[in-house]
VEXRO-412877 format. One line per 4 residues: their letters; for each residue x, y, z negated of N, C-alpha, C, O, CB. Coordinates in Angstrom, 2 decimals. Glycine has a CB too. Layout:
<sites>
a	X Y Z X Y Z X Y Z X Y Z X Y Z ~ ...
</sites>
This chain:
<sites>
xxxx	-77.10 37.45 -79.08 -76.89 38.87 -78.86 -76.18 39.46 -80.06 -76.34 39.20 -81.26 -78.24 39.59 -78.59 ~ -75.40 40.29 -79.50 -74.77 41.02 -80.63 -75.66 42.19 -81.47 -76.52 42.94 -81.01 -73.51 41.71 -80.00 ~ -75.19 42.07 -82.75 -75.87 43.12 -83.47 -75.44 44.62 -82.79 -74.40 44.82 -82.16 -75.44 42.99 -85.09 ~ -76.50 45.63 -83.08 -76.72 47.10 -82.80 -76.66 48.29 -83.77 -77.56 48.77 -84.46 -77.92 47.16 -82.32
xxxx	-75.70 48.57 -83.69 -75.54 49.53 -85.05 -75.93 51.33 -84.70 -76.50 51.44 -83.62 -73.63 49.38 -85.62 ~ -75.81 52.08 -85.10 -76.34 53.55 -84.62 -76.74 54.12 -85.75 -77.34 53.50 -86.63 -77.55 53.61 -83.57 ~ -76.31 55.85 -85.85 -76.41 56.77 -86.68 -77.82 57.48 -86.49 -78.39 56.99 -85.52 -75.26 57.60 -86.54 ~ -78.54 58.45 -87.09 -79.44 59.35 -86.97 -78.49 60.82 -87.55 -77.46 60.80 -88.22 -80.87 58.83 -87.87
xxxx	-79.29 62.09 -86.99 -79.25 63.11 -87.98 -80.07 63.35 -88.85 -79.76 64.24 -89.65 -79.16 64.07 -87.57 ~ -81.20 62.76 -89.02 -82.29 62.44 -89.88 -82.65 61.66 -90.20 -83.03 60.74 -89.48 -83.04 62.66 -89.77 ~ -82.72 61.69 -91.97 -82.76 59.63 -92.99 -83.95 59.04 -91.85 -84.59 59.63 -90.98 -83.85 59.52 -95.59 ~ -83.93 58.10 -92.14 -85.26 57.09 -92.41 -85.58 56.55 -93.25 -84.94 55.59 -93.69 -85.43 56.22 -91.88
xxxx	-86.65 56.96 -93.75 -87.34 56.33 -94.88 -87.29 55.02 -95.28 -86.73 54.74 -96.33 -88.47 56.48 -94.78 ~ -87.83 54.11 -94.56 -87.55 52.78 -94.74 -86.89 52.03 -93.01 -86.51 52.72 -92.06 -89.16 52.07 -95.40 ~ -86.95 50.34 -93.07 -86.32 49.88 -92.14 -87.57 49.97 -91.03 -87.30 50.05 -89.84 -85.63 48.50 -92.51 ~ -88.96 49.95 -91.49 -89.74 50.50 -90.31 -89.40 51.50 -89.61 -89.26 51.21 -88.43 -90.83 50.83 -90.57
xxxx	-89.14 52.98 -89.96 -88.87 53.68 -89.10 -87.70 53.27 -88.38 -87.65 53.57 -87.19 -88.85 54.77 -89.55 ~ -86.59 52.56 -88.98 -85.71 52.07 -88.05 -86.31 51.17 -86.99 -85.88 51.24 -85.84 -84.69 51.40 -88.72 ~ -87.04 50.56 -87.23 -87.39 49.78 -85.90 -88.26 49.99 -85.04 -88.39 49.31 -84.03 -87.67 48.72 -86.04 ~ -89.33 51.48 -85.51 -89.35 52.17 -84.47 -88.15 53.11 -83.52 -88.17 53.49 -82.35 -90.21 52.78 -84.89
xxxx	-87.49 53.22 -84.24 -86.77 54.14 -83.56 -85.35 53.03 -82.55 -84.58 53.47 -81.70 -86.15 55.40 -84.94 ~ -85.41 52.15 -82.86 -84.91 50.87 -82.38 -86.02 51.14 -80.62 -85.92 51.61 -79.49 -85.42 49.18 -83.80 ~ -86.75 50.62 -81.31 -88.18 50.50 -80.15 -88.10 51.55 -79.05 -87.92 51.09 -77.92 -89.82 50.84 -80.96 ~ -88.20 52.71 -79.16 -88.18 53.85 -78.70 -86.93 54.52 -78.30 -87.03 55.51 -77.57 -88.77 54.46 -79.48
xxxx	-86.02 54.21 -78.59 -84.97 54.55 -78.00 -83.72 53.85 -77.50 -82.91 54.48 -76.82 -84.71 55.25 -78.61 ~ -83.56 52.74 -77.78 -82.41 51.69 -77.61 -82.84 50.63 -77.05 -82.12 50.48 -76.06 -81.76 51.24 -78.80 ~ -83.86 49.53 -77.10 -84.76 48.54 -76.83 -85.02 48.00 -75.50 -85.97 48.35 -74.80 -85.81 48.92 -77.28 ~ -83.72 46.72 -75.04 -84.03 46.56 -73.28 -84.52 45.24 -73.13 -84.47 44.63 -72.06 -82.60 46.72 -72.16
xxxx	-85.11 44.65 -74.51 -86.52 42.97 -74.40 -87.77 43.60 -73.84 -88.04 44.79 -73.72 -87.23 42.05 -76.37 ~ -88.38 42.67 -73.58 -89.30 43.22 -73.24 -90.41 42.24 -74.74 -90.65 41.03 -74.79 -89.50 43.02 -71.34 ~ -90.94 43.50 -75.92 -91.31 43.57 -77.03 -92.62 42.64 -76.44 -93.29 42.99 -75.47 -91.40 45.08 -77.72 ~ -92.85 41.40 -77.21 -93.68 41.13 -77.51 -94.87 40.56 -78.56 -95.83 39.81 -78.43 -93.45 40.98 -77.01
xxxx	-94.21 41.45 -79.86 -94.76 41.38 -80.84 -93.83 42.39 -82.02 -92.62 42.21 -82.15 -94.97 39.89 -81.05 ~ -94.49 43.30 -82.71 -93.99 44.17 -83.94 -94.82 43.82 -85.29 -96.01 43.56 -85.49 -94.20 45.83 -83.58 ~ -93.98 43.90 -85.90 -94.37 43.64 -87.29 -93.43 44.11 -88.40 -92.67 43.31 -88.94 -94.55 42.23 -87.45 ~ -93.48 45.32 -88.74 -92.84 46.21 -89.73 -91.00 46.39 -88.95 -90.69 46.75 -87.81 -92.97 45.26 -91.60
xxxx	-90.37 46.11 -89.76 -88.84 45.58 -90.01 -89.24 44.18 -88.87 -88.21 43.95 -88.24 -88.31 45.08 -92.14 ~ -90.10 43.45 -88.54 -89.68 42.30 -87.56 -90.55 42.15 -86.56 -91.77 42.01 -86.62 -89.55 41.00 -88.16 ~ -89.73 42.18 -85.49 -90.18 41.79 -83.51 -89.84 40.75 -83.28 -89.38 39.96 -84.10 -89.48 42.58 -82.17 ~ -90.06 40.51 -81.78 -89.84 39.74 -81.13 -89.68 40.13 -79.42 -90.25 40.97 -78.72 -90.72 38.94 -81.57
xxxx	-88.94 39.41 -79.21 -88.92 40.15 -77.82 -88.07 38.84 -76.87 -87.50 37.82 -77.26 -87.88 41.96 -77.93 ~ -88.36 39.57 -75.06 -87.62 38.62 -74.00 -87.33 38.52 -73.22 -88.03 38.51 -72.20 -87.73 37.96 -73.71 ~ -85.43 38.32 -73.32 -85.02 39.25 -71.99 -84.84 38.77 -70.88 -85.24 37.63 -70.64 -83.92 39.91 -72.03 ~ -84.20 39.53 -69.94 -84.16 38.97 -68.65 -84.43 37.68 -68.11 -85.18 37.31 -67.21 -83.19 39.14 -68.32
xxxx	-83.53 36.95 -69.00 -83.15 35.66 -68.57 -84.52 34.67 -69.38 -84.48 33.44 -69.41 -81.33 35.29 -69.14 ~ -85.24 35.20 -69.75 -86.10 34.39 -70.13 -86.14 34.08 -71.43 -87.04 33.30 -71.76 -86.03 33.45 -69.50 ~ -85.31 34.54 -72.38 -84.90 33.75 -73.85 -85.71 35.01 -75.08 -85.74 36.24 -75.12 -82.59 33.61 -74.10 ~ -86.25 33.98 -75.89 -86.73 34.57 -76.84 -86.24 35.66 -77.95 -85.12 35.16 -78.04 -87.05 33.74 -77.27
xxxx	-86.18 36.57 -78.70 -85.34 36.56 -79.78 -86.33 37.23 -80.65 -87.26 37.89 -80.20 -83.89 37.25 -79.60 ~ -86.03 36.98 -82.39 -86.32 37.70 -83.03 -85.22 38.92 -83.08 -84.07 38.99 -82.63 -86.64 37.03 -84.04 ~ -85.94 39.73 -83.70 -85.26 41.24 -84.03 -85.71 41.40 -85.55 -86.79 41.47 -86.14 -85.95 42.70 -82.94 ~ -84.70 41.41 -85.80 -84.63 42.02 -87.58 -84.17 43.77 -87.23 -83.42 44.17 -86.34 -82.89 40.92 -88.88
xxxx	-84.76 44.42 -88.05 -84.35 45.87 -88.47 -83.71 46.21 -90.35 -84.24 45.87 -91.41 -85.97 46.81 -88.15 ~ -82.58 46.88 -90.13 -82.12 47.62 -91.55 -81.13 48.26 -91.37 -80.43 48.34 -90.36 -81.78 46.83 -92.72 ~ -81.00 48.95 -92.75 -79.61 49.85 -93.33 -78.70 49.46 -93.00 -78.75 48.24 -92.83 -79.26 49.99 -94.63 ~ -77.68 49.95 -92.76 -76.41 49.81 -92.68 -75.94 50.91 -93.67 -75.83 52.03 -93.16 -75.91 49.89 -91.23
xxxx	-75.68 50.82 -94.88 -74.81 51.57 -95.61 -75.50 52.55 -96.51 -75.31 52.50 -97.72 -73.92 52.20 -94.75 ~ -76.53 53.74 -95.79 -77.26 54.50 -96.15 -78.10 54.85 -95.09 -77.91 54.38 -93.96 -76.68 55.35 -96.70 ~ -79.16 55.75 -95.39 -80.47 56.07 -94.56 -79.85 56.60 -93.26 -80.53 56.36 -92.26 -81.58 57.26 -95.31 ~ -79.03 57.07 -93.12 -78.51 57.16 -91.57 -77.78 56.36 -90.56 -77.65 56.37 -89.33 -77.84 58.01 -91.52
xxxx	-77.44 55.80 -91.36 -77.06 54.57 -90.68 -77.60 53.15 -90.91 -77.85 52.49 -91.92 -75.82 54.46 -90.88 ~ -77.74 52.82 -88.83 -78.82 51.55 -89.20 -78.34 50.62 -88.29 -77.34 50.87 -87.61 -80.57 51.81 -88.98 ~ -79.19 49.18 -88.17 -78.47 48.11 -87.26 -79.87 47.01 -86.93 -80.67 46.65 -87.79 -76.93 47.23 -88.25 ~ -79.88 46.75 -86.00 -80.83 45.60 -85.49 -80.12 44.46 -85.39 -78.95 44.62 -85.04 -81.48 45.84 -84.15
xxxx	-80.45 43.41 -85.58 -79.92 41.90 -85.56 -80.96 41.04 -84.44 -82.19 41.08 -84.55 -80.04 41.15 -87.34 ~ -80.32 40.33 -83.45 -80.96 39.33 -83.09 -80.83 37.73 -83.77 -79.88 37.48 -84.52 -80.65 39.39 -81.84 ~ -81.71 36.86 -83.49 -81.88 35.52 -83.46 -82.71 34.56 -82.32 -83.92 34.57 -82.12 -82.41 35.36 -84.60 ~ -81.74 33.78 -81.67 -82.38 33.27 -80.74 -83.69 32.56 -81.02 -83.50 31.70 -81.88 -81.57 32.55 -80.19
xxxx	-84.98 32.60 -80.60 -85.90 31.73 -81.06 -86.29 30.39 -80.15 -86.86 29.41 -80.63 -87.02 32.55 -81.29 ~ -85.73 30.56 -78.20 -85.54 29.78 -77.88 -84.88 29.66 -76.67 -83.89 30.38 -76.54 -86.31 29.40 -78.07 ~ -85.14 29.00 -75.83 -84.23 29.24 -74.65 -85.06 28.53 -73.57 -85.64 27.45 -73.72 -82.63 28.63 -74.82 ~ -85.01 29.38 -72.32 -85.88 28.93 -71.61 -85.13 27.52 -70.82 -85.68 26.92 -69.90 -86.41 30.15 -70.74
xxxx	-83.95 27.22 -71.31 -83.33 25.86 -70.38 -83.81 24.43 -71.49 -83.68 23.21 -71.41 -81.06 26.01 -70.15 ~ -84.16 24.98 -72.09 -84.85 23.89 -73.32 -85.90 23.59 -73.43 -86.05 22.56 -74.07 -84.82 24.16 -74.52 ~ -86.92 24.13 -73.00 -88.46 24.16 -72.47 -88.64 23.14 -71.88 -87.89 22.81 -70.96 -88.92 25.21 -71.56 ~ -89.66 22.39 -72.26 -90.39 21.34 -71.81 -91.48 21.71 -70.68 -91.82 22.82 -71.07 -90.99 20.75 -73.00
x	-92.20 21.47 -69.56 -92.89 21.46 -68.65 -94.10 19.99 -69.31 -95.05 19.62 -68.62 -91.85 21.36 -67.20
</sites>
């Protein structure tokens, strides 16, 4: 997945509030696990990803990163 970039009109303090605000307003995995700055989530198709949250530049500007964690055509039964 491609990275997610996006402005606020108001800082965020740290990359937590970015990834709430990730969460809450942008966010189409279906979240199954938060932990500060790092999720996890899984979309449609079945595939895992982590989610990283941070800055992009300064407090208004921010960006989420995925990483595949697995793939459901790789799964063992």
């Amino acid at each position: 997945m491609d990275n997610i970039y996006w402005s606020t009109d108001e800082p965020h303090a740290d990359n937590s509030e970015t990834m709430c605000d990730y969460l809450e307003n942008i966010n189409m995995l279906d979240i199954t696990m938060v932990d500060g700055t790092y999720a996890e989530g899984v979309n449609c198709m079945g595939e895992k990803y982590e989610v990283h949250a941070g800055g992009n530049g300064d407090h208004y500007n921010h960006m989420v990163s995925f990483k595949l964690i697995n793939d459901k055509t790789q799964e063992v039964d």
